[in-house]
Structures are given as structure tokens and as C-alpha cells.
N, C-alpha and C positions, 0 to 999 in steps of 0.2 A: 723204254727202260723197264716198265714194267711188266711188259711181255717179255723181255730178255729173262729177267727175275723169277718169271712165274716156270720158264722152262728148265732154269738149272735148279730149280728146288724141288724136292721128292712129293709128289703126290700121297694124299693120304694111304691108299694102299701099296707103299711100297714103288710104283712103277715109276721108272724117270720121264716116260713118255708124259707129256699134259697135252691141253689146248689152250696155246694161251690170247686167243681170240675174245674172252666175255673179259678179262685183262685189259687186252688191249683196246675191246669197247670201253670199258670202263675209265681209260684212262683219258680216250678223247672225245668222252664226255664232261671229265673232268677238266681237260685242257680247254674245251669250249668255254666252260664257266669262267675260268678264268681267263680269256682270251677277252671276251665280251664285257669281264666285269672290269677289265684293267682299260676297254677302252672307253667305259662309262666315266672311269676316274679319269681319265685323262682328259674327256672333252667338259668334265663338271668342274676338273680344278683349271684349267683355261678360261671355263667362265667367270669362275672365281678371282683367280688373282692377274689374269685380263695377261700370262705369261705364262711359259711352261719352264720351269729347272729340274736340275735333283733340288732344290729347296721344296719347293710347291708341290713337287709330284710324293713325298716324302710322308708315309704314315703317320711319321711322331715328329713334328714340330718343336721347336726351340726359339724361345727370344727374349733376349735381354736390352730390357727397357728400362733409363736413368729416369727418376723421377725427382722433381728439384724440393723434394720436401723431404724433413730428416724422416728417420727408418720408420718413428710409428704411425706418421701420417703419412706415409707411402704405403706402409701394410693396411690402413683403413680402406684406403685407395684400393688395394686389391681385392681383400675382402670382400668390398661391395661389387666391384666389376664381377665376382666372379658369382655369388649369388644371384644377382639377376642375370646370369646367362643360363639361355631357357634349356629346363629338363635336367638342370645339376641338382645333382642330391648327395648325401652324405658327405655334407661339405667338414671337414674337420679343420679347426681354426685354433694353433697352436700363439697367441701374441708375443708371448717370453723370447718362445723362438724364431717368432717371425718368421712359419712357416705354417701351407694351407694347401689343403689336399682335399680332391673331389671327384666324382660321380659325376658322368654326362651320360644319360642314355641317346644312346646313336638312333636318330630318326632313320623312317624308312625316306630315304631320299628320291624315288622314283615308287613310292606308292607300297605298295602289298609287293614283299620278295617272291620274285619270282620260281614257281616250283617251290616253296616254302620250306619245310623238311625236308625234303626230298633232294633240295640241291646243296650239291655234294660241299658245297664253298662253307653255307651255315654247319657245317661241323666243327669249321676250326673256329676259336677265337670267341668271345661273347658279341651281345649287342649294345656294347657300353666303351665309351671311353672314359679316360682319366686326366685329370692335371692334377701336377707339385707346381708351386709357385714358393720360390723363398724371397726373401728381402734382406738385401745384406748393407749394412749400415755404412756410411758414408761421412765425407762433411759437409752436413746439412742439408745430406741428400740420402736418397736411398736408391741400389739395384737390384730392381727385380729380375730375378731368372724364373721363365717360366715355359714346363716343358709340357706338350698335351698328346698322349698317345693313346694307342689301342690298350683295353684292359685285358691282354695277353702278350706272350711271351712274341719276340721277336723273331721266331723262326712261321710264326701264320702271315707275317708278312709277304712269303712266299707264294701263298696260296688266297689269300685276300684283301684287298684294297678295303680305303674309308671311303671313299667317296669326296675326299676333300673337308670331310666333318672335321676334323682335328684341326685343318685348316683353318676351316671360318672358327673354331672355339680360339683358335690364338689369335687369329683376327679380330674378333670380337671384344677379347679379354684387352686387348691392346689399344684399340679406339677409347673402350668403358675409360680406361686410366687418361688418356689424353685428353678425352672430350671433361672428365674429373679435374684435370690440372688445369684444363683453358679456363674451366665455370669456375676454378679458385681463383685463377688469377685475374677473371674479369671482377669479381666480386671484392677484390682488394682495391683495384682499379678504382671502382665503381665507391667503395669508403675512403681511399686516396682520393679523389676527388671532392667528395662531399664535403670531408675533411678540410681540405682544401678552398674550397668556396665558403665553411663556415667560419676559417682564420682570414678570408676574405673581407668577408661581411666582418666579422669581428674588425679586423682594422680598421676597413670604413667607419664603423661607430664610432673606434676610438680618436680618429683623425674629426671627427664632425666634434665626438666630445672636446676635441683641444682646442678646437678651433674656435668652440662656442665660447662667449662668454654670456652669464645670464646677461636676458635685457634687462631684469627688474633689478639685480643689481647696479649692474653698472646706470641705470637712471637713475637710482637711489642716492649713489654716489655722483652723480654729476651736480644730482639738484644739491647735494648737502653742499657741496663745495661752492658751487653757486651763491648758497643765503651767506656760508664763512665768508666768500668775501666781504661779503659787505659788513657781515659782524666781527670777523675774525680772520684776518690775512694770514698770518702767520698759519693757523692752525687748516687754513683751504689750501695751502702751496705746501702743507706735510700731505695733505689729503692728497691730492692732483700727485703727487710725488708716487708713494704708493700706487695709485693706481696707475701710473707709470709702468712702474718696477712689475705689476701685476699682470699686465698687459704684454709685456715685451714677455715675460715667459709664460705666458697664454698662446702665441702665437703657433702656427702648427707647423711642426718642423717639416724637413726637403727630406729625410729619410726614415724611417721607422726604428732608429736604434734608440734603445732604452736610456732612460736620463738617469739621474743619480738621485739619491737620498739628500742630499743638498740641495742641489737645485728645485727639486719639488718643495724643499723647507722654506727657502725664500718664495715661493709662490707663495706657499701658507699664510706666510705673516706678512705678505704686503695684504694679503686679502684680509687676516684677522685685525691688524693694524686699522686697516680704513672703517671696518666693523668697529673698532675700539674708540675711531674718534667720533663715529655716529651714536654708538648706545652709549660711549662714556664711563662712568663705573659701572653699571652693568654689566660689563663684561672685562674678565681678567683674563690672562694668557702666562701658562708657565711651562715654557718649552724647555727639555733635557737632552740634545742629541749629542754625543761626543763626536769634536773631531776628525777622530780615524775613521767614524762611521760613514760620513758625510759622502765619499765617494762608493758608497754599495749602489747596484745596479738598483734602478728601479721603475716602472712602467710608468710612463706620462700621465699624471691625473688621477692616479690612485690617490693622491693623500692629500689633494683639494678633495675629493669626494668626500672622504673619512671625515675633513672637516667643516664642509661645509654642511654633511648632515649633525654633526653635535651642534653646529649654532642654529640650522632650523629645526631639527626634531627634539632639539634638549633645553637651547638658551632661549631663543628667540619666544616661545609661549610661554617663559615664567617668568613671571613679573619682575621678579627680585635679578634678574640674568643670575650670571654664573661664570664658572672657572672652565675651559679650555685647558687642556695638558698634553702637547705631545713630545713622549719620549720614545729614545732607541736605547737597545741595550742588546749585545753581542752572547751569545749561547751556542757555545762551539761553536760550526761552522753554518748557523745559522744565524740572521740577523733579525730582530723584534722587534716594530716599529708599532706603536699606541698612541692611539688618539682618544681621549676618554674628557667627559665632561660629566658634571652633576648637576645635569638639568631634568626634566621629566623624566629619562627613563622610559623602561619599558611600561610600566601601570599607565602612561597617559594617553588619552585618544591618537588612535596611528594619523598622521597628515601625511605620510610620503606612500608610495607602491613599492618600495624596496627595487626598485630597478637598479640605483645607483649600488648598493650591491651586489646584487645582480651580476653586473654586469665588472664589479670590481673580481669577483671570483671567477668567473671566464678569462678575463684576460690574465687572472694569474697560473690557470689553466693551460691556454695557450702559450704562454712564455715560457713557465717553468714547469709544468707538465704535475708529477704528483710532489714536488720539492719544495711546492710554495702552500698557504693556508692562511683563510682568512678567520678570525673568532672574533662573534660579538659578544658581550657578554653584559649583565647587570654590573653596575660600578657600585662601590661601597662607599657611602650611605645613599647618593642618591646618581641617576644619570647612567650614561653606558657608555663601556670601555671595548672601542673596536682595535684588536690587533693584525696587524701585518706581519706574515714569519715568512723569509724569503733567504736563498740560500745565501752566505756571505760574500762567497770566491765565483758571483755567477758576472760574467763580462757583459759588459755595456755596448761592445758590440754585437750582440746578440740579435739576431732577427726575432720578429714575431713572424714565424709559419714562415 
């Protein structure tokens, strides 16, 4: 064609005669380059994507990849894929628009170009590719389109191949986000899990705590009941009663579902009761719960806990005992349950390791997630008022974990 070309156009001086032989060298030296460079790309993108199409054999690639995270943690996700792909530069990263453009300088894929300037192919086109990558928003998802071509116009297509480089760039760009989504999703796994064996373990504790009863209590109570007989019938067969009633809702239940605000009451006071008829007047009890309250969801063993530390950290080391208080009281859709005495207080030497709360604020953790809170606090004038605030309308069938 080019020899045809060279002979119907007018020679500089006018003659229509030419020769159009150094044309027509010219042109199948140019055809060689491109003969041999198209068959470089062909046996490079074969090795490449282990297949030949119009996809693969294809200068500028295309691919749209769903990614199961909403738009801005899928545009992070590109982001980084595309910065660590090696030799991109002028990476420009728009987040508002969730769009990201780059710089790849094209390696020499077979070494030192062959004939360097000289051959005729390096004229057209540069030595650089490009990628756009958008992120178009979704529900709870994001689609990336991501296109990677030659940094020139679509007509050097013609005349020069990649090499498959554009190839492996969306190949690469593509793996980066997948092998991205896998490590998300093993790493949620991986705290689902953990999660999940520490509401484990958490129930175990709290099935061993229901199940426990102290020994030093209940010996305490057996012996006291023991000498009442013999001194005081009447007042060992109220004892032995109570520890009954104390007992039977000690026991560890067949499912993990939440008890009530009642039912934990009556544990309390068959337990503060048997306490009553062992210290005697040193010890008083002025319970305030409303009836309506009485069926609010609530965690096994919370509010023995709450009271069993006012009668040892408050009553039980001062001389004179003391007064036990617990009341509920409704605060919109929250429920407020107090246990408060005016015993030692915080100023008296610690005897407990705070486990028992401890472990009362995990499990309101685990149940009710940030809807529940435990407060201890200084009581006025003397002793400490711990409260329970737990949501009112939360059900009793309710799993832990």
C-alpha cells in the first residue's frame, strides 16, 4: 500500500515517475516488527492467562468486580491494590468521587528493546500504561469498574502490542481486592470466633456460678440450724425453710434463658432472711420493688452477687451490722435495680478482689450489649449503693451469645 501511495504522489521535482522500492523496504521492515511483536504477544498472553481470546489478546482490558463491602471500604480496597502494583505512579485518588487514576510504566518484558530507536514500532504510543478505576455504590456493596490500557490513543493499536502488561495490571489489580476481601473476611471469622468462645467461657462461669452454692455459707447455716434445734425449734424449721427456698432457686437451670427480677428477689431474701436469723438485730433488710417490675428480664445471679457483697464487704466487719436496701424503680424504658447498705464503705480495708463484679458487668455485656450498666457508688452517710440499669422491654427468652 505504501508503495502504491508513493507512486501516484508527485515527486519533489515535479516528475510523476518515483521509485517506490526504499517505500516498499520500509514498509516490510515495518511489517516484520509488527509481525514478530504480535507474535511475542501472543505466546506471552497464552502464558499469561493459560488461554487465548479477543479478551486476553486485547490491549486495554476491562473488569468489573462486586465487592461485598459498602462503596468507601471498597474504594480503600482499591486504593491499596492499586499502589502496591509495581512501577504505578501518579496515582490520583479522588474519595468524594470514588474515583482513581494511575501511572504504570510498561517494563521491558523481553529485556533491552530490541533495535531501540531505531525500531520503527517505538514511535508510536509511549512506554507507559494507565488505569481508571471507579466504585459505584451499592447496597452494602460496592462495584468496581476497572479499565487498564495503553497511555495512547487507540489507533497505535494497530501498529503495537502490550505484551500482555495491561493484562497482568488487571490481573493483578483483581487478585490485590480478592486476596483484600478473603483477609477481611477471615479476620471477622477469626473475632466471631473468639467472640464466640469468650460468651462460651462466659456461660460456663456463670452456670458453675449458679450452681455454686458457698460452702461456708451453707455450713454456717446448717450448723446454726443444728444448735436451734435444740434451743429453738420453731426458729431452725424457719431457718431449714429458707434455705429451702434458697436452694431450689440456686439450682442451675436446663437452658441459658434469662430469669426475672422476681425470681432473683426471692433468692435474695431467703438468703438475707437465714443471714437475719443468724446475726439477729444486726442486720435489717428494707426491700422496695414494685410489682409490675417483678417480671423485668434479668441475668441469674446478678443480684445475689450485688448482695451478698453488701453483707460481706459492708455488714458482716462492723460491729454494730447494718441496714440492706434493695429497690427497683422504672426510668422510661429502662429498669433500676439498687442494692445499697451502710456498712464500711469504700474507706474500709478491701477484703474481696472485685471479681464478683467483674464478672457481673461481662455478663451484662454479653446479654445486653451497650443497653445495660453497672454503678457503684459511695452511699450517704455511710456503706455503698451498687446499681443495675437494664433495658425494661428486654425478653426473657433471650439467649446469652
Amino acid at each position: 500500500m505504501l508503495a502504491l501511495l508513493w507512486t501516484v504522489l508527485p515527486t519533489i521535482d515535479g516528475s510523476p515517475d518515483s521509485d517506490p522500492a526504499p517505500v516498499f523496504l520500509l514498509g516490510l521492515v515495518v511489517g516484520a516488527f509488527v509481525l514478530t511483536g504480535a507474535f511475542s504477544h501472543l505466546r506471552r498472553v497464552r502464558l499469561i492467562a493459560g488461554h487465548i481470546d479477543g479478551g486476553t489478546l486485547a490491549n486495554r482490558q476491562r473488569r468489573q468486580i462486586e465487592v461485598p463491602f459498602e462503596a468507601g471500604e471498597a474504594f480503600d480496597l482499591l486504593d491499596a491494590a492499586i499502589r502496591e502494583l509495581p512501577r504505578s505512579e501518579e496515582i490520583e485518588s479522588a474519595r468524594d468521587s470514588l474515583q482513581i487514576r494511575a501511572k504504570v510504566r510498561r517494563p521491558d518484558t523481553y529485556g533491552r528493546r530490541p533495535w531501540g530507536r531505531y525500531n520503527p514500532l517505538n514511535w508510536f504510543g509511549t512506554p507507559r500504561n494507565q488505569i481508571l478505576a471507579t466504585v459505584t455504590p451499592g447496597d452494602d456493596s460496592g462495584s468496581v469498574t476497572l479499565v487498564c490500557e495503553p497511555e495512547s490513543g487507540a489507533w497505535s493499536d494497530w501498529f503495537r502490542v502490550d505484551d500482555g502488561t495491561n493484562l497482568e495490571n488487571a490481573e493483578a489489580i483483581s487478585r490485590a481486592i480478592t486476596r483484600r476481601v478473603a483477609e477481611r473476611r477471615r479476620n471477622e471469622r477469626a473475632v466471631s470466633a473468639r467472640t464466640a468462645t469468650d460468651k462460651e467461657l462466659a456461660v460456663a462461669k456463670l452456670n458453675l456460678l449458679h450452681a455454686q452454692v458457698e460452702p461456708h455459707f451453707l455450713y454456717n447455716t446448717l450448723a446454726s440450724a443444728q444448735y436451734l434445734t435444740r434451743t429453738d425449734a420453731a426458729r431452725a424449721d424457719e431457718m431449714l425453710g429458707h434455705l429451702i427456698q434458697y436452694l431450689r432457686r440456686s439450682l442451675p437451670r436446663t437452658e441459658d434463658a434469662l430469669s426475672s427480677l422476681g425470681e432473683e428477689l426471692e433468692r435474695a431474701q431467703a438468703y438475707l432472711e437465714i443471714l437475719r436469723i443468724r446475726m439477729g438485730p444486726r442486720l435489717a433488710v428494707q426491700i422496695d420493688v414494685p410489682e409490675s417490675l417483678r417480671e423485668t428480664a434479668l441475668p441469674p445471679m446478678m443480684l445475689q452477687t450485688l448482695v451478698e457483697n453488701a453483707i460481706k464487704h459492708g455488714l458482716e466487719p462492723r460491729s454494730g451490722g447494718g441496714t440492706v436496701w434493695i429497690l427497683a424503680r422504672r426510668d422510661g424504658e429502662r429498669v433500676a435495680v439498687t442494692v445499697a447498705d451502710d456498712g464500711e464503705g469504700f474507706g474500709s480495708q478491701p477484703s474481696g478482689t472485685g471479681i464478683g463484679l467483674k464478672n457481673v458487668r461481662e455478663r451484662l455485656r454479653l446479654v445486653y450489649g451497650d443497653e445495660a450498666s453497672l454503678a457503684v457508688v459511695a452511699n450517704f452517710p455511710n456503706g455503698v449503693a451498687a446499681t443495675l440499669s437494664v433495658p425494661a422491654a428486654f425478653h426473657r427468652e433471650s439467649r446469652h451469645g
